[in-house]
C-alpha positions in Angstrom: 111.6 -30.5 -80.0 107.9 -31.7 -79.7 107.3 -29.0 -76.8 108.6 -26.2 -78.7 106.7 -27.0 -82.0 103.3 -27.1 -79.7 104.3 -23.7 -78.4 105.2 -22.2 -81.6 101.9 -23.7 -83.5 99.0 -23.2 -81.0 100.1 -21.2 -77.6 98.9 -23.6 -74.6 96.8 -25.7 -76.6 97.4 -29.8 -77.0 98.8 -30.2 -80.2 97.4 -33.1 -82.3 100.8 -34.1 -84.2 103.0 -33.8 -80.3 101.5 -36.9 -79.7 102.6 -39.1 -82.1 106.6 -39.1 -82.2 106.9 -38.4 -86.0 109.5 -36.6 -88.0 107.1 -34.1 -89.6 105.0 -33.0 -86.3 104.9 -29.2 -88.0 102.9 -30.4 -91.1 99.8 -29.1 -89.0 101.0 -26.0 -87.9 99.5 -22.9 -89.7 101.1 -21.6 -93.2 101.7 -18.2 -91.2 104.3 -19.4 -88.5 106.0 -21.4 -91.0 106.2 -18.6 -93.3 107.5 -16.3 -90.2 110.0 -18.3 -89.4 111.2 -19.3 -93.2 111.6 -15.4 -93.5 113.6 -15.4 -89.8 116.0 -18.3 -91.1 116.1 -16.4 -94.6 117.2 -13.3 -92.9 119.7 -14.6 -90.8 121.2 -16.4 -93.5 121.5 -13.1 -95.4 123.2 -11.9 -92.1 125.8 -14.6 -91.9 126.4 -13.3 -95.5 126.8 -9.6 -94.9 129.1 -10.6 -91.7 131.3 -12.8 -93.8 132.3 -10.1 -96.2 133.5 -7.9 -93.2 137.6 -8.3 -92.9 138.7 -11.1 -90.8 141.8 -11.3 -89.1 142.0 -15.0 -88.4 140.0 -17.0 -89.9 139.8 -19.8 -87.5 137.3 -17.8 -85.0 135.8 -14.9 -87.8 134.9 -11.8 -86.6 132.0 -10.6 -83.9 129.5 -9.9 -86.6 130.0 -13.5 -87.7 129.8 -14.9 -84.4 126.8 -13.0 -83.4 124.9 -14.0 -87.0 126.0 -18.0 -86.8 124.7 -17.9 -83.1 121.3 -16.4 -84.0 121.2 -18.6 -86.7 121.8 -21.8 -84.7 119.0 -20.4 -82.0 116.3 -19.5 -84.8 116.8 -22.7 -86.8 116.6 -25.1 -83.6 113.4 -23.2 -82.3 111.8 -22.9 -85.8 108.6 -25.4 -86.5 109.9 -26.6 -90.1 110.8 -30.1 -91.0 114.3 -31.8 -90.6 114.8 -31.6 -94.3 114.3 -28.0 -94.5 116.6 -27.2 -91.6 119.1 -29.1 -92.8 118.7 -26.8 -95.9 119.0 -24.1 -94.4 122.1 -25.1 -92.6 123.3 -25.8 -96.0 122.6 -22.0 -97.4 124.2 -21.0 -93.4 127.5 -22.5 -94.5 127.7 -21.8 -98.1 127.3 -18.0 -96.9 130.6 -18.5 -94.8 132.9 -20.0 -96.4 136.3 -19.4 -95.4 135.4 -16.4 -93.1 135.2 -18.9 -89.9 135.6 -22.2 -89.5 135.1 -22.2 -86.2 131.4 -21.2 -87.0 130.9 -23.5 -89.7 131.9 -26.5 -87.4 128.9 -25.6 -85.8 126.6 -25.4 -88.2 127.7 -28.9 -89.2 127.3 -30.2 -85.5 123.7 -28.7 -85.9 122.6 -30.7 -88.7 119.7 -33.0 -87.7 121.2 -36.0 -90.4 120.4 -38.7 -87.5 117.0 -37.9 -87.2 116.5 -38.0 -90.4 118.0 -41.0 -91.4 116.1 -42.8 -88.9 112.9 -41.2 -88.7 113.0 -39.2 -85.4 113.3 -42.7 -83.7 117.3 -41.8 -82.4 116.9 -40.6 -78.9 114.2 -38.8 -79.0 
């Protein structure tokens, strides 16, 4: 997680925050990536939305536009350079938009939640 939030905040460069193993390493990182990415997460969000009004015939796996959205979801959240809390949030807005349209899908969002970090300050295996 430290690697990708050097990458994403200054290309090739050392980042100051990588080197101390805190929870909020992004706090440094410019207003404009995190902005980008809060819009990415927003968007794919509203996707999970739009897929979950589409008919479903079983519920248990959804349908491919769900699948498709929860997946680009999962990728964008774990890759963006926001705190734990906030992707935990976002998780939370993920699942409320899916409700009942796969649960499949939002047993995965759950998985993805980063509670242990956060409940003991990015010290649990990382």
């Amino acid at each position: 997680m430290l690697a990708l939030s050097t990458v994403a905040c200054s290309g090739a460069k050392k980042h100051a925050a990588a080197t101390r193993s805190t929870v909020t390493t992004t706090t440094r990182c410019p207003r404009q990536v995190t902005a980008r990415w809060t819009a990415r997460l927003q968007g794919d969000v509203a996707a999970i939305r739009r897929a979950s009004r589409r008919p479903t015939k079983d519920t248990l796996k959804g349908n491919p536009a769900i699948n498709a959205a929860t997946d680009r979801f999962l990728l964008d959240v774990n890759k963006a350079p926001i705190d734990l809390l906030a992707k935990n949030r976002f998780i939370d807005h993920a699942a409320g938009a899916l409700v009942g349209s796969c649960q499949q899908c939002f047993q995965a969002l759950e998985a993805g939640r980063p509670i242990p970090a956060i409940s003991h300050a990015g010290r649990c295996g990382a």
